[in-house]
N, C-alpha and C positions, 0 to 999 in steps of 0.2 A: 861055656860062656856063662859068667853069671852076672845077672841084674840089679844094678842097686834101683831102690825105687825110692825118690825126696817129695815128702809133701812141704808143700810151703801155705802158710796160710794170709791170705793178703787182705788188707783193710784199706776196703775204697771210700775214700773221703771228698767231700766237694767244696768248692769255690765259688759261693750262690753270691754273686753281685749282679745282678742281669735285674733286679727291682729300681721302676723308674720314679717311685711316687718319694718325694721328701718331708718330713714330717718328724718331730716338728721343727718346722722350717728355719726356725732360729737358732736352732741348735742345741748343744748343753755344754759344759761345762765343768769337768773330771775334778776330784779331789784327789789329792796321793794316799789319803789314810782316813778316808770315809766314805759311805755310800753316797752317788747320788743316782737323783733319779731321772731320764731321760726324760721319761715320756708315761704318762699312765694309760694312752691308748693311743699304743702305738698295733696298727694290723701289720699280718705276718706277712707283708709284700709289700713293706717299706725301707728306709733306709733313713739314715739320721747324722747329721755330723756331731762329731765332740770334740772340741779343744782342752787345751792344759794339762795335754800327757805328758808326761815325762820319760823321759831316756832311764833304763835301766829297769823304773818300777814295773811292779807283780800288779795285772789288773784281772778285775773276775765280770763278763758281764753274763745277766742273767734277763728272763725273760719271764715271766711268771703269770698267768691267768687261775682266778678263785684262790689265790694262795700256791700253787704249787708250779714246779719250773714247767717248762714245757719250752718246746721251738728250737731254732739253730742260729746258730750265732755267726756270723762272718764281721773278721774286723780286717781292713785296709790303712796299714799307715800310711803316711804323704810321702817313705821313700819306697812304696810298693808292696812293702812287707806284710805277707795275712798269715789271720788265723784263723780257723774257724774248728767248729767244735758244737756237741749238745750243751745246749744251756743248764745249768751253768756254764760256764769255756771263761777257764784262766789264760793268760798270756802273758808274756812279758813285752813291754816296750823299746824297741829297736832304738827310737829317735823320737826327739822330744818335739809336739806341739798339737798338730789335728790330728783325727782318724775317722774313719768311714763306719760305722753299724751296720751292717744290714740283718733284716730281723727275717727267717722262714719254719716254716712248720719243718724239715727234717732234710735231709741231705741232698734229696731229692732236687732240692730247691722247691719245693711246693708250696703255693700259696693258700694265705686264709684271712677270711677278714674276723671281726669282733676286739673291743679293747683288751689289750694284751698292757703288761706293767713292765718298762725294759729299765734296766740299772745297769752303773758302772761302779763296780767298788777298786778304792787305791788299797794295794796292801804292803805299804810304806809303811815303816816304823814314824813314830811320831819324829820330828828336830824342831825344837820349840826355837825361834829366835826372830830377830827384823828378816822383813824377806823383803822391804823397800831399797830398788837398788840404788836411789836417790839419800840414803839415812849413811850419816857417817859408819854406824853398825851393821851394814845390811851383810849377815850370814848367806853367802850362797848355800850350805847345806842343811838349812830352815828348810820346812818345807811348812810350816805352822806360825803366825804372824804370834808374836806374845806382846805386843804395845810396848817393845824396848826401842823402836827404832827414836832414833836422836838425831839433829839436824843441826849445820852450823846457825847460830846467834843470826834472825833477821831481826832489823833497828830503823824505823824512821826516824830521822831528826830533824830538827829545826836549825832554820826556819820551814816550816811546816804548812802548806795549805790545803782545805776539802772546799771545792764548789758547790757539789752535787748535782752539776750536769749530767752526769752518766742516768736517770731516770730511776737507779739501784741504788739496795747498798754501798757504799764505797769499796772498792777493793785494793785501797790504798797503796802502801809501799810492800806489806808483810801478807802472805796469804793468811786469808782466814781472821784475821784481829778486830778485825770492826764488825760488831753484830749488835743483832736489835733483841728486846725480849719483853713479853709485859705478863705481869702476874694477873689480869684477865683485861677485857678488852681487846681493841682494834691494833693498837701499839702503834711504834711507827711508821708513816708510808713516804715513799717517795715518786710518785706517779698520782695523778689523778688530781681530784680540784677541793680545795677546802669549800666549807660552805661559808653562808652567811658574806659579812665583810673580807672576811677573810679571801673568799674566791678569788682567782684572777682576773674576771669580769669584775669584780666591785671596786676595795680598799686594797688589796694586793696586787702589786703592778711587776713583779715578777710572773717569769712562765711558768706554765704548768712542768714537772719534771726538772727543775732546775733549784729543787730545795728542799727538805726536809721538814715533816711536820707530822701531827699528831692530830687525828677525829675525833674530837670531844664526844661522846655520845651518853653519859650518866655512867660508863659502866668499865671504863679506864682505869687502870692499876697499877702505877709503877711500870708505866710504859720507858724503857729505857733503850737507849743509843750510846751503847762504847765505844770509844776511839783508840785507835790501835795506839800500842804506845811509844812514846814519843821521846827522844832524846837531848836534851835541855843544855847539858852541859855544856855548850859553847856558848850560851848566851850568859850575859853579863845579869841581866834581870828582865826575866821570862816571864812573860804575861801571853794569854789567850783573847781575841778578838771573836766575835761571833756576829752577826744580824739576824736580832727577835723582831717579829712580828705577831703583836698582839693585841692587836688595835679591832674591837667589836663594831664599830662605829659608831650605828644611832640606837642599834639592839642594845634590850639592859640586861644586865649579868654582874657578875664581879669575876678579878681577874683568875683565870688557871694559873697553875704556876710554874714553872720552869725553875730546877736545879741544876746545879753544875757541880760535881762530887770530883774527889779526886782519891783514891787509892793507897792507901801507906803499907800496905804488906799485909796486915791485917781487917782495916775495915774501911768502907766509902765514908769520906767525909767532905758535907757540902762547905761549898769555897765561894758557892756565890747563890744567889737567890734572888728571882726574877719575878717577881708578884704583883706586876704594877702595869697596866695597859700601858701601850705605845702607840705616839703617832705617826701610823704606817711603820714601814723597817727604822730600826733605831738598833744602832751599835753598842754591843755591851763590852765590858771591857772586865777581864778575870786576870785579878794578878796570882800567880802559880807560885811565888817565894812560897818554901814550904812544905811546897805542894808533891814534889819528885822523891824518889828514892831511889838514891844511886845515882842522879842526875837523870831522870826515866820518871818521867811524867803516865800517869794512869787514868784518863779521864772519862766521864761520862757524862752525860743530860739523861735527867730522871724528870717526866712530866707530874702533874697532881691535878684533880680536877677539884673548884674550887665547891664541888660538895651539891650545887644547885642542881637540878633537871634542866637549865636553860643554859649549863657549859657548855652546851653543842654553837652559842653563839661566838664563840672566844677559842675556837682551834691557834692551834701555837704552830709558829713557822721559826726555822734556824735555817739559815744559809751564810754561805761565806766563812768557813772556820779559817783561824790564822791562829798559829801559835810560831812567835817571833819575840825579835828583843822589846823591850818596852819602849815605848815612844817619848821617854823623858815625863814630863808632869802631863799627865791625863785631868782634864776638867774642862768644865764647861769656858767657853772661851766670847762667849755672844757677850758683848758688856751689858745688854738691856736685860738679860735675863737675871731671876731673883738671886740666885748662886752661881754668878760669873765671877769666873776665877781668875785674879791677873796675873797670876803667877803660871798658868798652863801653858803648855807647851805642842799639846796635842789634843783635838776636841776627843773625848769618849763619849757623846752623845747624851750627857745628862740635862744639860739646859733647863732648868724649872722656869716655865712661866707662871706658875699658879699664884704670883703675886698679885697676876694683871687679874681682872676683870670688874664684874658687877659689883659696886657697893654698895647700891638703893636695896634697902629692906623690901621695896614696895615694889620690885622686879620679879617676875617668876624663874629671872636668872640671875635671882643672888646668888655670889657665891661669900660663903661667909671664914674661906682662906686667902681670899682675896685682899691686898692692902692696898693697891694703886688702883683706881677707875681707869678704865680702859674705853670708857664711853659706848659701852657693847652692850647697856640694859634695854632689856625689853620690857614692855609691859602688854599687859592684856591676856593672851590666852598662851599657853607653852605647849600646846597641839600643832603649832605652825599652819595655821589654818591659811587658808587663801581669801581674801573677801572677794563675794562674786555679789552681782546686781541678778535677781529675779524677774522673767524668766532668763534661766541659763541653760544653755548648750553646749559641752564639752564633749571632742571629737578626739580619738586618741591619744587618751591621758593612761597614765600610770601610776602608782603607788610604790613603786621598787627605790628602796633605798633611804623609805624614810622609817621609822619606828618610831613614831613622840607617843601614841596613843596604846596602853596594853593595858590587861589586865590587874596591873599594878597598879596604873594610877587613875583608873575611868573604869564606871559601872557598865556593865555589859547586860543588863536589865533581865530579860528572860531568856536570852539566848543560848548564855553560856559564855566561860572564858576565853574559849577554845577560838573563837570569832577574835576575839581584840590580840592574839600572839601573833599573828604575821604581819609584814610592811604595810603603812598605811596612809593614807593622804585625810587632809580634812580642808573642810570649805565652809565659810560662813557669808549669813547675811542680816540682815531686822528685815524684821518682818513689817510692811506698810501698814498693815489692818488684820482685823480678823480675818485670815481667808485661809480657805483649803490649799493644802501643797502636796502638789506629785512629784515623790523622790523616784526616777527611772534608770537603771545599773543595766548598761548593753554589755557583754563579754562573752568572751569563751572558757574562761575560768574560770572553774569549779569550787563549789566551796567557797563564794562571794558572800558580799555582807554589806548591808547599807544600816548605819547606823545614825537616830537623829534627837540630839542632847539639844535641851532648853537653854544651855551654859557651855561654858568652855567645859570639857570634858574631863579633863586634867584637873579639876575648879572646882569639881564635887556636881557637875552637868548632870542631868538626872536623863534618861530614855525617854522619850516620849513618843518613838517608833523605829521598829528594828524590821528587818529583813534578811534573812539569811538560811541557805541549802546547800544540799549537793548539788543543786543543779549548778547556772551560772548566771542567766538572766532574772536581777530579784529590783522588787518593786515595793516603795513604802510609802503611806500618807498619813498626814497628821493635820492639824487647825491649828493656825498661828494665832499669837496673840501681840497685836501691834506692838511696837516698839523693843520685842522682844527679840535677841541674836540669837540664834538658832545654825548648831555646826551641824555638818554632813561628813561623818566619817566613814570612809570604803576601806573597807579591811580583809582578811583572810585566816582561814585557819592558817596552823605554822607551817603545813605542807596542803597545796603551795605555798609559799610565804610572799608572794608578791603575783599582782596583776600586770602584767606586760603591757597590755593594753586595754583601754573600755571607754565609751561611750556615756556620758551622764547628763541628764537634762532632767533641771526642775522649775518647776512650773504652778502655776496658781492655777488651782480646781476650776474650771468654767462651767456652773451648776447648770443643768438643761435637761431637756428630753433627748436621752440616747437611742431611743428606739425607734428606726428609721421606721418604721410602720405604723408609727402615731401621727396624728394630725399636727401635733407642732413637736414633727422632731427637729433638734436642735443641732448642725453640722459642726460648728464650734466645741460645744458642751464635752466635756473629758468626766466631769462627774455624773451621774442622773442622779437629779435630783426629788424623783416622782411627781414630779410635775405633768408625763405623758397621760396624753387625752387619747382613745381610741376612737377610729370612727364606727357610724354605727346610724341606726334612726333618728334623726332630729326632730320627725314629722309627730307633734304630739296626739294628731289626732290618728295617730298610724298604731294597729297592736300591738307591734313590735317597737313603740317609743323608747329609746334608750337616754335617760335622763343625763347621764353619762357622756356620752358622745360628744366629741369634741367637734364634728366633722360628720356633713352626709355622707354615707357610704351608696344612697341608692338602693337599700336594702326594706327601707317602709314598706309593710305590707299593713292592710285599709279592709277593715269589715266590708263585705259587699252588697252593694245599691241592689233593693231588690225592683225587678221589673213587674210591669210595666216602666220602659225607661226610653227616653229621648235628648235630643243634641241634635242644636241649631247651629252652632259653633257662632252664633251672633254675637256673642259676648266673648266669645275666644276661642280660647282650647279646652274650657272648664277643665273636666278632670284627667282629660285624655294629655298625654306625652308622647314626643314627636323623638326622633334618631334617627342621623343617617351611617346607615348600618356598613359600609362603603367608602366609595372616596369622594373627593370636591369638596368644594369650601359652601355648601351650601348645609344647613344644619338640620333638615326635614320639612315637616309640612310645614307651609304657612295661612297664617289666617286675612282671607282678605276679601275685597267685593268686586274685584277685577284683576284677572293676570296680566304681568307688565307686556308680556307678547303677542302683538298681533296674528292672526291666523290660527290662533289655537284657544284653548282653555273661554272661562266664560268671560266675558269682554265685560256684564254688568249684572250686579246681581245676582240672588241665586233665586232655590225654589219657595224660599220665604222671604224674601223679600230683604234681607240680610246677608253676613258675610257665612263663605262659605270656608272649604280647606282645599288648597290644591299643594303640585308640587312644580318649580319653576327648575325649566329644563334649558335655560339659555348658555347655560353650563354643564358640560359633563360631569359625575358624579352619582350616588346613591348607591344602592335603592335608599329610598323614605320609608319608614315605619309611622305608623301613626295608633298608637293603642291606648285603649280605652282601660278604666278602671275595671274592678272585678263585679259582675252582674250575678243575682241571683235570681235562677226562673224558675226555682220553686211553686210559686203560685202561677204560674202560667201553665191551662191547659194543654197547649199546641204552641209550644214559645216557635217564633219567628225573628229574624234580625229583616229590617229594611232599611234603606240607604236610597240616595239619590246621587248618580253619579254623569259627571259631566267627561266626557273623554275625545276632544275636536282637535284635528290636526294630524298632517299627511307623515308627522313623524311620532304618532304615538308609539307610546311603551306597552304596558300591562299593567293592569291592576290585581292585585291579588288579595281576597280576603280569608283569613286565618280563625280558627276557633280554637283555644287550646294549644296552640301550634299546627294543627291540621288547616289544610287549605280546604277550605268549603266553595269557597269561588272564585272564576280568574277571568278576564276578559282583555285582549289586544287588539292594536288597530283603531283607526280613527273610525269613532261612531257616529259623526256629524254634529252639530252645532246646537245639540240640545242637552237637555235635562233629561234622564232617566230613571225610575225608581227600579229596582230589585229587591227579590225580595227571597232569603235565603232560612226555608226550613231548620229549625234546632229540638227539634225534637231526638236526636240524637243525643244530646248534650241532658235528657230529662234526669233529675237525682242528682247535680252537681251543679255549681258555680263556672260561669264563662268569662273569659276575658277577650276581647275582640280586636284583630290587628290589620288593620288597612296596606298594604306595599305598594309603592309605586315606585315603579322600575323605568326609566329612560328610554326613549325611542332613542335615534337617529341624528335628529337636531333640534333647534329651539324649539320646531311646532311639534311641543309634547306636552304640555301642560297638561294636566290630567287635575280632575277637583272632586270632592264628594260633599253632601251636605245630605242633610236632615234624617238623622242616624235616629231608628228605633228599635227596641226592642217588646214585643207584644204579643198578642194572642196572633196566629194565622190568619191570613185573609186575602180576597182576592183582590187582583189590582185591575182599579172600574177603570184609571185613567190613561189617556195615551201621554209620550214622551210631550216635554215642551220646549217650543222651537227658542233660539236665542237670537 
């Protein structure tokens, strides 16, 4: 029997699709005959779609980390068909359109993460040709676009209209033909708001997005808007209509310009020129004879700024384009107007009135192209002031929408130009008299300005007081001089350009003392005039006399009485002062020789024969203080105070005597119907000055009159006598 023995040697390959993560998620996009590039980190336990294969072509992808290949390649086409392979891995394409990548470290299917770089290269021969299958040329065996592809002739023609409702460019009849372009600047816009008059809040009464215009900002260039082109040939005599809007209002400026060009094969040439403000939208009228080639009209609008810093007040609007037959005789057709035309047939919107107006020299609105009076002269100030009567109070007013007053024609004093460029109001009055004036500006906006000219401003007005910040609330004063008119201009930098609203009140200075803590402050008075008096000592014979002083304050303080010292109160109060420290209408002690209330207090007389001090308790109220001047007992051995005190009645209170503010003696309760002396040790008090204070405090009811009398201050001693009866 004999053996044959077969080695066979077998290569096991795998089909690693089992990765779930996708990445990058949007995909790629194959070439037939160039690299591209998947993904630059793509990890090896991803998968990736690609579109734009092709049926037949040779593709290589690879996977590459630091430069060098590495990983496994599995590709999936959309009719099932794989490959897979070490990276590099060529294949050829089964069927034309996606396939599947998936990226792993080796056959295994094994995963790994870190950026890894995966490509697809086409290894198609170049076919250079159209690959548009829309292009009358389009090569299907192109696989390379070379810009031959060719389209049948698109033509709009007339009659012809553009609104500009679409909020865009127009995208007319033709794709692609109407485009914008500016050699620097903003160029044109068709969305959003012009400023100034222009705005659709002010002098433009079209909507926003329903026109075409241009933002003047200093820095515009041949901002241009081509019109796709247009085919004439049916019309008998072809003209172009449009609506300019160039109307600034009351801001000064001179006009931007607007062209109108049209195209001969070789170079743009202007067909109409537009340099002249309008009021509000005004139709222009472009006759196009001439204008075509080949019966194919080429048009554009080319802005210009008229060169100022202040063209930003003069943005240009176009809406409404018509290109149609001509309208027979174009002209002005108004008969009152200076070049009415009777021959016209169709207005084009020129209408001159500049014949009408002011023909007095001595009007600040002459107009010196004027030939017919129109009965429209003004005289006096050209600010359009308001005459107001002082004082005045104005409650949400505004400045929006006037301009009379700028730095053109009115001094802006120390504050700067920058104050008289935005909208402004002005208000006049004469002045009655010499008097002070408060100019007061209430708002929320910023960057206000109160302005106040001896003269019309516009007149050669000189400043005579200015106010203006970043804040918003500004305030200014000046001194009139009778008979003189005196303007109040509120103004703004040019951003804001206008106050929406504010508050203004001016008023005559009412000179006074502002200082409510002065003796004649003045509630009225807006000015201080230092006229305030402080209070203070008035008591000249006091050490603290303040010559000054408009008003006692209570504050005198008095060299001290040296003792030996006595008080009969015969003659009053002499130096002593009374307070009720408390409540009731009763004001402290009084001086008298009988208390009004029976049953209590001393009924006649006292212990000299004289009046004494009590305090009347027929009312509730107190306590009484009753204090004595400042005593010195310096020369007294054994100083002593005595007193004689009367305290009768079944509703007494307490008496209480004070040294310094310390209580040295107190006694309550009815003492019966006499006189008492006491006599109260100070020798405590030796090496100082004493002031002495009597209180009497309220029993119960009326019967509380309580009295003291014949007050000393002396050397110690005993007391030889008894009480004495009443």
């Amino acid at each position: 029997m004999a053996f044959a023995m077969v080695f066979f040697t077998i290569q096991v390959s795998a089909q690693c699709t089992s990765n779930t993560s996708n990445y990058p998620s949007a995909g790629a996009v194959s070439s037939v005959n160039s690299m591209v590039t998947v993904s630059t980190c793509n990890y090896l336990s991803e998968y990736t779609n690609i579109s734009g294969v092709m049926a037949g072509v040779s593709y290589t992808n690879d996977i590459q980390m630091s430069g060098a290949s590495t990983g496994y390649v599995t590709i999936v086409e959309g009719d099932g068909t794989t490959h897979h392979g070490v990276a590099p891995m060529t294949w050829t394409a089964n069927s034309s359109g996606s396939v599947t990548g998936y990226w792993n470290v080796d056959a295994t299917c094994a995963t790994a993460s870190g950026c890894h770089v995966t490509t697809i290269t086409g290894n198609a021969v170049t076919v250079s040709g159209c690959t548009d299958p829309l292009a009358t040329n389009y090569d299907p065996a192109a696989n390379s676009d070379d810009g031959s592809c060719a389209y049948a002739a698109c033509m709009a023609s007339a009659p012809y209209s553009e609104d500009f409702s679409s909020g865009a460019l127009p995208a007319g009849v033709c794709p692609a033909q109407w485009s914008i372009s500016a050699t620097s600047g903003d160029g044109w816009r068709f969305t959003g708001n012009p400023g100034y008059n222009a705005s659709t809040s002010m002098g433009n009464t079209a909507a926003q997005g329903t026109f075409a215009w241009i933002d003047f900002s200093g820095t515009d260039v041949d901002p241009v808007m081509q019109v796709e082109d247009i085919d004439v040939s049916a019309l008998g005599s072809a003209s172009m209509t449009f609506d300019l809007f160039s109307d600034p209002g009351t801001y000064v400026t001179s006009p931007n310009i607007l062209y109108v060009e049209a195209y001969d094969g070789a170079a743009w040439n202007i067909i109409k020129t537009c340099n002249s403000f309008t009021s509000g939208w005004a139709m222009q009228i472009v006759d196009l004879t001439g204008a075509d080639v080949g019966g194919i009209v080429t048009l554009r609008f080319r802005g210009e700024s008229n060169g100022l810093s202040s063209d930003y007040y003069n943005d240009l609007c176009v809406d409404n384009l018509s290109v149609d037959e001509a309208a027979g005789v174009y002209g002005c057709m108004d008969s009152i107007a200076c070049n009415f035309n009777p021959l016209a047939t169709a207005s084009d919107g020129s209408c001159d009135m500049s014949c009408y107006g002011c023909t007095d020299t001595l009007a600040y609105n002459f107009s010196s192209v004027a030939s017919i009076d129109d009965g429209s002269c003004l005289y006096g100030c050209s600010a359009g002031d308001i005459a107001i009567t002082v004082p005045y109070a104005g409650v949400g007013l505004t400045n929006c929408g006037s301009n009379s007053v700028s730095s053109s024609n009115a001094s802006s004093g120390t504050l700067g130009t920058y104050y008289l460029n935005g909208d402004d109001a002005t208000y006049s009055f004469t002045a009655a008299g010499n008097d002070a004036y408060i100019v007061d500006l209430v708002t929320s906006t910023t960057y206000s300005v109160i302005f106040v000219y001896d003269a019309c401003p516009t007149s050669g007005g000189a400043v005579v007081a200015s106010s203006g910040s970043s804040a918003s609330n500004e305030s200014a004063s000046f001194t009139g001089v009778a008979g003189t008119t005196y303007y109040i201009v509120i103004d703004t930098w040019p951003a804001p350009y206008c106050i929406p609203s504010y508050d203004l009140t001016i008023s005559i200075a009412v000179g006074g003392c502002t200082n409510a803590s002065a003796c004649n402050y003045d509630s009225t008075a807006t000015v201080d005039d230092g006229s305030c008096t402080m209070p203070g000592c008035t008591d000249a014979l006091a050490v603290n006399y303040d010559a000054s002083a408009g008003c006692d304050d209570g504050s005198c303080m008095y060299s001290c009485t040296a003792a030996p010292y006595s008080e009969n109160f015969d003659s009053g109060f002499g130096t002593w002062t009374t307070a009720n420290t408390g409540t009731g209408s009763y004001t402290g002690w009084y001086s008298g020789s009988s208390t009004p209330s029976s049953g209590t207090g001393p009924q006649s007389g006292d212990v000299t024969g004289g009046n004494f001090m009590y305090i009347e308790t027929s009312s509730t109220g107190g306590p009484y203080t009753l204090t004595s001047e400042c005593l010195d007992i310096s020369a007294l051995a054994a100083p002593a105070l005595r007193f004689s005190y009367h305290m009768y009645g079944v509703t007494m209170g307490t008496l209480d005597v004070s040294v310094n503010g310390t209580s040295v003696w107190s006694l309550s309760g009815d003492q019966g119907n006499a006189w008492v002396q006491a006599q109260v040790d100070l020798s405590a008090y030796v090496g100082s000055n004493v002031t002495i204070v009597f209180t009497g405090t309220r029993g119960a009811s009326f019967t509380g009159d309580m009295a003291i009398d014949n007050v000393e201050v002396d050397e110690m001693m005993s007391l030889l006598y008894s009480p004495i009866s009443m």
